[in-house]
C-alpha positions in Angstrom: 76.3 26.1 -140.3 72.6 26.3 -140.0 70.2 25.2 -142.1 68.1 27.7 -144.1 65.1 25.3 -143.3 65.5 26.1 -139.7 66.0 29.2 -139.7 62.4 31.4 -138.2 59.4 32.3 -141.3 60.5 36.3 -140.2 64.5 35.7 -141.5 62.9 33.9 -144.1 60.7 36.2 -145.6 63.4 39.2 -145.2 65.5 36.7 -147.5 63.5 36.7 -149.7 62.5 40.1 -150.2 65.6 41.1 -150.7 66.3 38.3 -153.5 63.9 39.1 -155.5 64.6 43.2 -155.1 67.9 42.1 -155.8 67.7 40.0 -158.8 65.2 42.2 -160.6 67.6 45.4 -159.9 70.2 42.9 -161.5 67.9 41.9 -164.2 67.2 45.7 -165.1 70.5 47.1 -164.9 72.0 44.4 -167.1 69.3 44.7 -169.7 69.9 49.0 -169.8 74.1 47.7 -169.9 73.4 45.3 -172.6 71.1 48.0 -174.6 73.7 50.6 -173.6 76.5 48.5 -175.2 74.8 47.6 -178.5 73.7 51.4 -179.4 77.8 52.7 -178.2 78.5 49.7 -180.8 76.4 50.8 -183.4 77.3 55.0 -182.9 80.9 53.5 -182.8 80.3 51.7 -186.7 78.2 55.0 -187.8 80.7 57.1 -186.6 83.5 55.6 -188.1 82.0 55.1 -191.6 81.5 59.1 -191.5 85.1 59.5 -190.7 86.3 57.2 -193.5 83.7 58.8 -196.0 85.4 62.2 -195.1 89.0 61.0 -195.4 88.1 59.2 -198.5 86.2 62.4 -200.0 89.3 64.6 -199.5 91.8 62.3 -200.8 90.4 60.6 -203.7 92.0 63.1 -206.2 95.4 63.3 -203.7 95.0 59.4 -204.5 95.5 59.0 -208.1 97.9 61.9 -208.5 99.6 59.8 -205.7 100.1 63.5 -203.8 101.8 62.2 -200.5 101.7 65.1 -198.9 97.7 66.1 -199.2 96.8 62.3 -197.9 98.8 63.4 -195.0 97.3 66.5 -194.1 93.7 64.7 -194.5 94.8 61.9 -192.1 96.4 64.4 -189.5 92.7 66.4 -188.6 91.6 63.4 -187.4 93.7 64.1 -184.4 90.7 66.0 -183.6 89.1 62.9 -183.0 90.4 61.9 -179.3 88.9 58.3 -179.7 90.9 57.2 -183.3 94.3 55.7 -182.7 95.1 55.5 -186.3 94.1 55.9 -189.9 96.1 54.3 -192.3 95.3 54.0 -196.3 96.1 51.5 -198.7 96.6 50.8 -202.6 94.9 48.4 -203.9 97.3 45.9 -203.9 97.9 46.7 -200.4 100.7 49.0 -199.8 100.6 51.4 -197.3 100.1 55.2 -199.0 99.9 57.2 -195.7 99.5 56.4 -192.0 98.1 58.4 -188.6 99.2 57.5 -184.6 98.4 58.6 -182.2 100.6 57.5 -180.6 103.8 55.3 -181.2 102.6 52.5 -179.5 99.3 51.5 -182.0 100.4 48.9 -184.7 98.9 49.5 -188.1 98.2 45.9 -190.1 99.6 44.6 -193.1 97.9 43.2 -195.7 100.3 41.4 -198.1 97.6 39.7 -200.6 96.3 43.5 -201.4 92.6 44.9 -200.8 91.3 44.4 -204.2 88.8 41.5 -202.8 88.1 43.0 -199.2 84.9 44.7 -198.8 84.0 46.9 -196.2 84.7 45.5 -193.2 83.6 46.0 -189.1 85.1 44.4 -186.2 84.0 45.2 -182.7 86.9 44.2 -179.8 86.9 44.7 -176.2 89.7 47.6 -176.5 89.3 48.6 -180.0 86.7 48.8 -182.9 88.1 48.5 -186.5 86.7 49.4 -189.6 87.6 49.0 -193.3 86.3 51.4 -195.5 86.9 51.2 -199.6 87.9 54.1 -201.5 85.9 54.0 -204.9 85.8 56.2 -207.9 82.3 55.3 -209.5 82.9 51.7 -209.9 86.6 51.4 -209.7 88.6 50.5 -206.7 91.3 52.9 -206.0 92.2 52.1 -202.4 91.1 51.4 -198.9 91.1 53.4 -195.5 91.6 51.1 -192.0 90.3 53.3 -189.1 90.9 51.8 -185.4 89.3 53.6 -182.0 89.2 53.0 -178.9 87.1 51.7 -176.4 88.0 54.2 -173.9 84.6 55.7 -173.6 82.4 52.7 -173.4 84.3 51.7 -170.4 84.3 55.0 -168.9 80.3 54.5 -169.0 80.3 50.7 -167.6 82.0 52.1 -164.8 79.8 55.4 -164.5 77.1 52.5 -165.0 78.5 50.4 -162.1 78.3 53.0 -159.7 74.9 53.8 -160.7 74.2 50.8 -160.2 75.7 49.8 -156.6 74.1 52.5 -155.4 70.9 51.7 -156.2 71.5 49.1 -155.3 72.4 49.3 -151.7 69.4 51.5 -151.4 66.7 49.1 -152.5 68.1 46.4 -150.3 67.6 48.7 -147.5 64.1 49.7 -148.6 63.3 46.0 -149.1 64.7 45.3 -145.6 62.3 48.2 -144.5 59.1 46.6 -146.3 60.3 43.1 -144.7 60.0 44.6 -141.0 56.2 45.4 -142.2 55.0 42.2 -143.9 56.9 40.6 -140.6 54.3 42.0 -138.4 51.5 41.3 -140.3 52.4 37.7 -141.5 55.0 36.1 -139.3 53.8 37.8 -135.8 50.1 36.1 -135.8 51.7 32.4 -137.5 54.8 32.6 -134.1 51.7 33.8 -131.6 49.5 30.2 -133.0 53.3 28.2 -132.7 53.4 29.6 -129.3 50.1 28.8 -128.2 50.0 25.0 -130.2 53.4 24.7 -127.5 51.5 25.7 -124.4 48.4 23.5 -124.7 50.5 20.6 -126.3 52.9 20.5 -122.8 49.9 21.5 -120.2 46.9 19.6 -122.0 45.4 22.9 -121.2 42.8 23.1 -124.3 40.8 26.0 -122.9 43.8 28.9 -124.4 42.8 30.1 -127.7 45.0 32.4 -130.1 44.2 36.0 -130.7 41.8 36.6 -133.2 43.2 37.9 -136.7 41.7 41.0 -138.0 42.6 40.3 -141.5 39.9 37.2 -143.3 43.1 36.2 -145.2 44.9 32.8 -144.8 46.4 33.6 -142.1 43.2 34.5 -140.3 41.5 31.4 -141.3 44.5 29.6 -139.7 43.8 31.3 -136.7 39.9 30.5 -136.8 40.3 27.1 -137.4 43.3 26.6 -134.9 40.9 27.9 -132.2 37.5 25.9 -133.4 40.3 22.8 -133.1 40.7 23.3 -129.7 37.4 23.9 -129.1 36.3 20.7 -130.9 38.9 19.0 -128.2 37.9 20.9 -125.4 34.5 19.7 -125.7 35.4 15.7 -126.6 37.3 15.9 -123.3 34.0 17.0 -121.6 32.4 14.7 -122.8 34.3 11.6 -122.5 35.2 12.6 -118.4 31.6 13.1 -117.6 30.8 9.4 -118.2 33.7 8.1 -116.0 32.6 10.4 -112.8 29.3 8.8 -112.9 30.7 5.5 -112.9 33.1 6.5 -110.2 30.3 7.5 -108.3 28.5 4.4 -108.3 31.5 2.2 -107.6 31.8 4.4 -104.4 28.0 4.0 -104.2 27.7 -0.2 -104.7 28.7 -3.0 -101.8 32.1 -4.6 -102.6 32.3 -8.1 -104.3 35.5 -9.3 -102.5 33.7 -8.7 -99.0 33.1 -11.9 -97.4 30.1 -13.5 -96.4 29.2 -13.7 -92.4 26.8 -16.3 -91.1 24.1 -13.5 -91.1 24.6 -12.0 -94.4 24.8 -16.2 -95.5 20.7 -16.0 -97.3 20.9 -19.9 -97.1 21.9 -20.1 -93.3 19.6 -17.7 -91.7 16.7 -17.9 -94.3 13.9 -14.9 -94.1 10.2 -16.0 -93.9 9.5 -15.2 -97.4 12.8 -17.7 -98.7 10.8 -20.7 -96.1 7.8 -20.7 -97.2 8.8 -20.6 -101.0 11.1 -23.7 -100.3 8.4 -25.6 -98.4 5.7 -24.9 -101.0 8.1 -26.4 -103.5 8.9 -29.5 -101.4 5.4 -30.0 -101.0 4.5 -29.7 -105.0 7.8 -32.1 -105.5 6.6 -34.4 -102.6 2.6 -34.6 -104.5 4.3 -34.9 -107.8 5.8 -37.9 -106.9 3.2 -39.8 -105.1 1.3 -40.0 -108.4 3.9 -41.7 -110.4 4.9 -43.8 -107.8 4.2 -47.7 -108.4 1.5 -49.6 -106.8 2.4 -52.0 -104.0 1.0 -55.5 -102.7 0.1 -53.4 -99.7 -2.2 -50.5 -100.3 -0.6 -47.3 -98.8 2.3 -48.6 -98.6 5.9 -48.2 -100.5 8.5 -50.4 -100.5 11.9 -49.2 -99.1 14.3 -48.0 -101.6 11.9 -48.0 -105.2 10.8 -44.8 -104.7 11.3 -43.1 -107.9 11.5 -39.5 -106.7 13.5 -40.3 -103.4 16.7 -38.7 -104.6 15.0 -35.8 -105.9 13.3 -35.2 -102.9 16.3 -35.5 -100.5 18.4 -33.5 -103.2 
């Protein structure tokens, strides 16, 4: 599997693009679902507590004359309703006085202890929302009314939503992938033309290419700029440090070699010129008068005795 790190800065930004268009179409749709959800929750509640303050309206006086057969009738035009599964009502000490279906598959609770001390009551479920409404006459509890819909629409709009949403989905990836192939041109072209060029002059030493000039004074036309001043800058250190060495070459060329050996006529102390004679014999002389002072006197005048001559060795060396 390849490594996102090595895959080209083109691939990469197309990624990325299309992450972010994707997360914040994510982002959005959720928030409008999550809004969407609370206000079907809320309409659900409101919508409910209408229906129980109708159904309690109508049957308070069927309630106390205990009159069976009117409770009925109220409970059975809430078949009107598609959403309600079932209406029941309650005494207060929690029988059941009359009960709605919709169907014979929708269980309607019991509550053994009574609804004396139950207020009203909501409860929101993925498949159902319940609601508990109590029936009073001024201050006195005279029974209660459990209402339970369905859900049925709410998921009929998460899945209108989720189409919605795919859809949109699918097209702003494409129109991201679309912006992508721009900012590709503009961005990753010049940056792969400089990695091209770096390749060329870093396997031929050839530091006279320079990348094409970026029209844009962003970063990436700085990079370009001071990617070609670079070379320059090593173009002209190359010049410099060559020039230095031909000249040196040159006189090497130019010189007399120091390994060639000496001949008996290139020897300057076997074949002395005229100049080298006369410079040795005027210092022999000097040598020769420099002695004869300091020399020590004899019983002889003029004379020196063999061998005391103080400057004989010098004179011979």
């Amino acid at each position: 599997m390849r490594n996102y790190r090595d895959d080209s800065i083109s691939r990469k930004l197309t990624r990325l693009n299309m992450l972010v268009a994707g997360l914040a179409l994510i982002l959005a749709c959720s928030s409008f679902v999550g809004f969407d959800i609370w206000t079907f929750r809320q309409g659900s509640i409101r919508n409910l507590t209408i229906q129980a303050r109708f159904v309690a309206t109508n049957t308070l006086a069927a309630i106390e004359a205990n009159d069976s057969p009117r409770i009925a009738s109220v409970l059975t035009s809430l078949q009107e309703v598609p959403n309600i599964m079932s209406a029941t009502i309650y005494s207060p000490d929690g029988r059941i006085v009359s009960v709605y279906h919709r169907d014979s598959s929708v269980s309607v609770p019991v509550f053994p202890g009574g609804l004396k001390e139950i207020s009203d009551r909501r409860r929101f479920r993925s498949h159902d929302v319940n609601l508990i409404y109590v029936i009073r006459d001024r201050d006195r509890v005279i029974g209660s009314i459990y209402i339970q819909t369905d859900t049925q629409r709410l998921h009929e709009r998460l899945m209108r939503y989720l189409q919605i949403v795919c859809v949109v989905m699918i097209a702003s990836l494409l129109a991201a992938f679309l912006l992508s192939a721009g900012a590709r041109r503009s961005i990753s072209d010049p940056i792969i033309h400089v990695t091209t060029i770096a390749k060329i002059v870093s396997h031929d030493r050839n530091y006279q290419l320079r990348a094409t000039p970026s029209k844009s004074r962003d970063e990436i036309g700085m990079l370009i700029q001071s990617f070609n001043e670079m070379l320059g800058h090593i173009e002209a250190r190359d010049a410099d440090l060559q020039r230095p060495t031909t000249n040196s070459t040159a006189a090497s060329w130019n010189a007399p070699s120091s390994s060639k050996p000496l001949t008996r006529s290139s020897n300057p102390f076997r074949t002395p010129s005229p100049m080298t004679f006369a410079l040795r014999s005027a210092a022999l002389t000097a040598l020769a008068r420099h002695c004869s002072s300091i020399a020590p006197r004899s019983s002889t005048p003029g004379t020196i005795p063999p061998g005391s001559h103080p400057c004989r060795h010098r004179a011979h060396g």
